[in-house]
N, C-alpha and C positions, 0 to 999 in steps of 0.2 A: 145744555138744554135750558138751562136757568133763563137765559140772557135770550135766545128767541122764543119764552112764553112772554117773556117782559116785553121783546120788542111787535109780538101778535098783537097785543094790547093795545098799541102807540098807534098816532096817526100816522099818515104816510112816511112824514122825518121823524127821525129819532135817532140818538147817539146812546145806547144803553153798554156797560161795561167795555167803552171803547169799541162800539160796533155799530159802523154808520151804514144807513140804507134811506134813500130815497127812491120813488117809483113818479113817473109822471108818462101821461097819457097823452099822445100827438099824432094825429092826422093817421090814427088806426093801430096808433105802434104803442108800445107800451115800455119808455124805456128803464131801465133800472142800474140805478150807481151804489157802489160801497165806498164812495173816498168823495167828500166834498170838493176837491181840486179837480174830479174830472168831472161832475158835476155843475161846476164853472165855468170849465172847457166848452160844454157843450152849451152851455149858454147863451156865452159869447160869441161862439163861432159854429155850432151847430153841429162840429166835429168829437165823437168820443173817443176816435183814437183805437187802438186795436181793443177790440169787442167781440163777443157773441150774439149769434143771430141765430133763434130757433123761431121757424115758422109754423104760424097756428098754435103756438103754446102760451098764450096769456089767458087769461082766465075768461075769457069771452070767446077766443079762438083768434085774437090779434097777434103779430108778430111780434115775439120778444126782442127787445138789442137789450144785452146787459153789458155790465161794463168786466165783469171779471164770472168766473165758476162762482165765487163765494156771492155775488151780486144775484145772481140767477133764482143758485140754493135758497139765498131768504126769500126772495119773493116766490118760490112756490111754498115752500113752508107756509110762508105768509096767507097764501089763499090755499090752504091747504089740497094741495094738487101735487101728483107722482112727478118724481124728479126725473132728468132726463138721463138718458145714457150717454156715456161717455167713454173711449178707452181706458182701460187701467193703466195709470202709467207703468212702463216698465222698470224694474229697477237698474240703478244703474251700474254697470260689467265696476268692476273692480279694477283700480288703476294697474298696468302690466309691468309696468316700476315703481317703485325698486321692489324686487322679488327675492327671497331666499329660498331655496330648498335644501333637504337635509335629506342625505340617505344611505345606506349602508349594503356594504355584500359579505357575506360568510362563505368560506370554503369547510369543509369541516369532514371528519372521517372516521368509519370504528374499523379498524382491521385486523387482520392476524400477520406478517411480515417475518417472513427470513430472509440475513443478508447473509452469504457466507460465502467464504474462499475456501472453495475444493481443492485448493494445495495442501491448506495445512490444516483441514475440519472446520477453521475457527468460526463461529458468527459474531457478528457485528451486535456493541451492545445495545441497540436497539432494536433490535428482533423482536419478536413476541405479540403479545397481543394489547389493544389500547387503544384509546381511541387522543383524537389529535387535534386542534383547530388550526389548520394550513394558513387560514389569512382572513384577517378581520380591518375591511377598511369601512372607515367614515369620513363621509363626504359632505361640504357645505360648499353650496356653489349661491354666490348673490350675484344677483343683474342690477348695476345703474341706470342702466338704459337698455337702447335696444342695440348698443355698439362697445359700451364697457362692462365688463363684468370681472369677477375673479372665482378662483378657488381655491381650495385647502381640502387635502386626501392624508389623513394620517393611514397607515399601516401596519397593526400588530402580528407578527407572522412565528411561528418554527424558524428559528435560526440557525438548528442542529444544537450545537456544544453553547449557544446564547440562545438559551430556552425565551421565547416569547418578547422579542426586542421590537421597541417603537420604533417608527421612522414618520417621518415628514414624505410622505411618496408625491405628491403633487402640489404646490403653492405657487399660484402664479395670477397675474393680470391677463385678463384677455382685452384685446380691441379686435372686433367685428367689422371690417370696414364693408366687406360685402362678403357673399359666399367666396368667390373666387379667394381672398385675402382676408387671410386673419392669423395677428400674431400677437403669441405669448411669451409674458417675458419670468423666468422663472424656472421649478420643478415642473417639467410637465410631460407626457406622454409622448414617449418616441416616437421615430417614425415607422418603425417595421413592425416590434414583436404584438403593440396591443394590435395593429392592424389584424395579423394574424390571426391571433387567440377570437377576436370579435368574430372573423369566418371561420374558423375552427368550431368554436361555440360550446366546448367539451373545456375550459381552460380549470375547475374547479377539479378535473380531477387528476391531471395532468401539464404540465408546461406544457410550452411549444416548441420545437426540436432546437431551436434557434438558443433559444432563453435555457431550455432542460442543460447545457454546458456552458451556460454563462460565456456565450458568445455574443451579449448583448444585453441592452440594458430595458425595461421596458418604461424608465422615465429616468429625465436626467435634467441638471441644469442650463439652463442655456438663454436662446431666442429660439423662439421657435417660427414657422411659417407654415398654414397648410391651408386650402382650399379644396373646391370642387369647381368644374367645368363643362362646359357641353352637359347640357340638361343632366345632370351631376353622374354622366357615364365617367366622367376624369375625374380621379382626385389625386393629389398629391401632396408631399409632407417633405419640408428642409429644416435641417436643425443645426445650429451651432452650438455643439454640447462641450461641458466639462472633460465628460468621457469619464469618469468614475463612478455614476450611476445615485441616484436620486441619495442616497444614504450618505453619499460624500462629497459634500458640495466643497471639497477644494479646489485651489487654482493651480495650474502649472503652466506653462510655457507658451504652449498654444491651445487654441483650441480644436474639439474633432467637428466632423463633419457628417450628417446622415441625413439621407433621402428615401424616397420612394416617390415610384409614379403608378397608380391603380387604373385601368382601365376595364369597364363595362358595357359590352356593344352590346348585351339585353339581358332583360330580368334576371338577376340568377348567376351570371357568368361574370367572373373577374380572371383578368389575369393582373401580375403585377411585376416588377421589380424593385429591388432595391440597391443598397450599397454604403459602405460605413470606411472613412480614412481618417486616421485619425493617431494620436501614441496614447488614446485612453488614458488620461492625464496622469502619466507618468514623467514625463520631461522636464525638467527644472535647470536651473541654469547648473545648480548641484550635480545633477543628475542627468545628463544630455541622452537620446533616445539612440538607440543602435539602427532599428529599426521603427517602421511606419505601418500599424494594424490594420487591414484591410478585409473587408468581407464583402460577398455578392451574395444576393437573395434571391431568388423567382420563385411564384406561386403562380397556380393555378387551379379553379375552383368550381362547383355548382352546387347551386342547391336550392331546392324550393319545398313547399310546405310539405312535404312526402318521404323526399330523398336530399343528402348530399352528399359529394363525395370530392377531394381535394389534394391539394401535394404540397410540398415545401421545399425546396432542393438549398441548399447554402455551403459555401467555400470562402474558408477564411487562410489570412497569411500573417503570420508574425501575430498573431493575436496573444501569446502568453509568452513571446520574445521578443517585446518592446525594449526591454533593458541588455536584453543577453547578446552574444556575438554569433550564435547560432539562429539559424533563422528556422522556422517549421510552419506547415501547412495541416489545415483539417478541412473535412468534407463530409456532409452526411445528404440524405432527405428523409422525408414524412412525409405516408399519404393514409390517410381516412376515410370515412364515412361513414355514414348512418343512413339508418332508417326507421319511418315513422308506423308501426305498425295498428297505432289507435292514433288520438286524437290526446293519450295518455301517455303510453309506451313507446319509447323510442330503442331499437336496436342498433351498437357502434361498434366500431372494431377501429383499429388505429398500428401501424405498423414504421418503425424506425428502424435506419441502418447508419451506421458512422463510422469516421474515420479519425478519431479526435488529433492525432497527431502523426500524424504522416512521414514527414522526417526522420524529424529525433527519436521517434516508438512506431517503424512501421509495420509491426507485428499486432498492434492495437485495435479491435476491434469491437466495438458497442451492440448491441441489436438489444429493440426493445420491442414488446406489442400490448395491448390493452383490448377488452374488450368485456362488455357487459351490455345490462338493460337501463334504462333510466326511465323512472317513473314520475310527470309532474303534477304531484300534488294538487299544489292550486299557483298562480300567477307568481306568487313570489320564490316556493318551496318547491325543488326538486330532488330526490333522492336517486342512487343509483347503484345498482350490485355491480362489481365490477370485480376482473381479474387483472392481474398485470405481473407483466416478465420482463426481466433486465438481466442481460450477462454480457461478462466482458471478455474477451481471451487476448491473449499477448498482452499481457502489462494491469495496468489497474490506472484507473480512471474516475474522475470527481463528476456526480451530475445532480441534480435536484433530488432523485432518491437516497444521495449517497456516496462514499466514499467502494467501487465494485471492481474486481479483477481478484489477482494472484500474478505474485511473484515466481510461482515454483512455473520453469517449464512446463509447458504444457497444458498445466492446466485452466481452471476457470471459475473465475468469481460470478455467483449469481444471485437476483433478486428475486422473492416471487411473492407477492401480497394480494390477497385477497380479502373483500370484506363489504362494508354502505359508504356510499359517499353523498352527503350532502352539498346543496346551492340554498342561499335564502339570500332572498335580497329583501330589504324595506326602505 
């Protein structure tokens, strides 16, 4: 303010605190400069060069031409006259590279659980009551642009008998080259089980039937490939995996193989396939493979803001006699739904049948079902009461709840926990 009282005072020219203004009067127009060099310009050749032109705003009601906003500003200052209006400039959007983001999910739970084998009394010694944190991942995903990026997914989880063990779950480079193509090279998310669990959408409080018998991995080493298609109703997902699963990034022999192909003729409706060959890197030059693991997938699904309801059907071969001279088959499905009875409350129920080993144990039989309310908090926090039942008969058998069955004839190992389960994501 100092510096245009100084400059009010001055004749038409003046340079006061490095602040130059000249005003000159021609043929009705009133023009005004802040920089001696365009002021010379127009001199000499009568040209200013890109300017401002406000009509009927000089102090007489002559046409202004200034040479800049700041040119203007002094001269109405100067003759003390209301400034003109102008847009505000907008500010400017923030560059879209390089981006980082950071975020995390919890699974987490309080419940009361008995595991027991009705042949011989026994329970399992983690019965009882307690509460647990299923899986704590944090995520840092950076973009270089709008085609390269990477990530990193650590995973703190229940390990059983390795109480709370880290794992590296996803580190990998992406290149984007367009939707249809894009591939990652590294840990990163398979091709079936996250698919799954993403339309399942219940994956905190239960695996996916696929993954609940570790007939699959839900991230592993590899290359990966997966796109979308046709106004994104197709997608699909190829992988060249290790086949030992994100936590054991060793080498063997060859590598496996897994796909899927999704399709979407509208809103709401998927169906899909998939398929997995591979010796789940077991084969070494050491250790040559007997056999080749093999699994089929199909799903089929709906669901929209109200209702969903869904299935999972999967048949594996050789999957846990890659090394052995005996060959075995297993087979299950999964089918779900829910329902959205508020805008808060959701109602699920969820129902499993299997057949883990077919061959070698064809007395073995799994059946599992779940069902409760779930309540969402707010965007990030979900809670949910829920039941859940697991029983084996013919044999005993390993799944995400556990080690369940009985040896004795006849009888039958079973699971049944009830209790809250938590989602929080940030």
């Amino acid at each position: 303010m100092l510096a245009l009282a100084v400059l009010a005072a001055t004749a038409a020219s003046a340079q006061v605190a490095s602040l130059y203004y000249k005003e000159v009067a021609k043929e009705g127009r009133v023009y005004v400069f802040n920089t001696p060099e365009t002021l010379k310009l127009w001199q000499e050749s009568g040209e200013m060069g890109k300017s401002i032109t406000l009509i009927g705003r000089g102090e007489h009601g002559e046409t202004l031409v200034a040479e800049n906003e700041t040119a203007a500003d002094l001269y109405f200052f100067r003759h003390n006259l209301d400034g003109y209006d102008r847009p505000t400039p907008k500010p400017s959007a923030p560059a879209a590279f390089p981006a980082t983001k950071i975020s995390g999910r919890v699974f987490a739970d309080f419940s009361t659980k008995t595991l027991k084998d009705e042949g011989t009394g026994t329970k399992s010694g983690d019965s009882g009551l307690g509460a647990d944190v299923k899986r704590f991942y944090f995520t840092v995903r950076h973009d270089f642009d709008a085609r390269w990026s990477a990530q990193f997914q650590s995973d703190i989880g229940d390990q059983g008998a390795r109480r709370y063990d880290v794992f590296v779950k996803q580190a990998y480079i992406q290149a984007k080259l367009s939707p249809a193509a894009t591939f990652r090279l590294g840990s990163a998310a398979t091709a079936w089980i996250p698919f799954v669990e993403d339309i399942y959408g219940n994956r905190y409080l239960e695996n996916t039937i696929t993954d609940r018998f570790s007939f699959g991995n839900s991230a592993d080493w590899g290359l990966h490939f997966l796109g979308t298609a046709a106004g994104d109703k197709l997608s699909y997902a190829l992988s060249a995996e290790n086949g030992r699963g994100f936590s054991n990034p060793g080498r063997s022999k060859n590598v496996d193989f897994e796909g899927r192909v999704a399709y979407s003729p509208v809103k709401g409706l998927t169906f899909a396939v998939g398929g997995y060959s591979g010796t789940r890197g077991l084969e070494t030059d050491a250790a040559p493979s007997r056999h080749t693991a093999k699994r089929t997938n199909v799903l089929a699904a709906y669901g929209n803001d109200k209702w969903k309801v869904g299935g999972e059907w999967f048949e594996t071969k050789n999957w846990n006699t890659v090394a052995m001279a005996a060959s075995d088959k297993a087979d299950g499905f999964s089918v779900w739904g829910s329902f959205a009875a508020s805008g808060k409350i959701t109602l699920f129920a969820r129902y499993d049948q299997a057949d883990p080993s077919k061959d070698l144990r064809p007395k073995l039989e799994d059946t599992y079902y779940n069902a409760g309310l779930q309540y969402r908090v707010n965007k990030s926090l979900a809670a949910a009461l829920v039941y859940k039942h697991e029983e084996a008969k013919g044999g005993i058998t390993s799944t995400q709840n556990g080690t369940i069955g009985s040896n004795v004839a006849g009888a039958k190992g079973k699971l049944d926990e009830a209790g809250v389960w938590l989602l929080y994501d940030f």
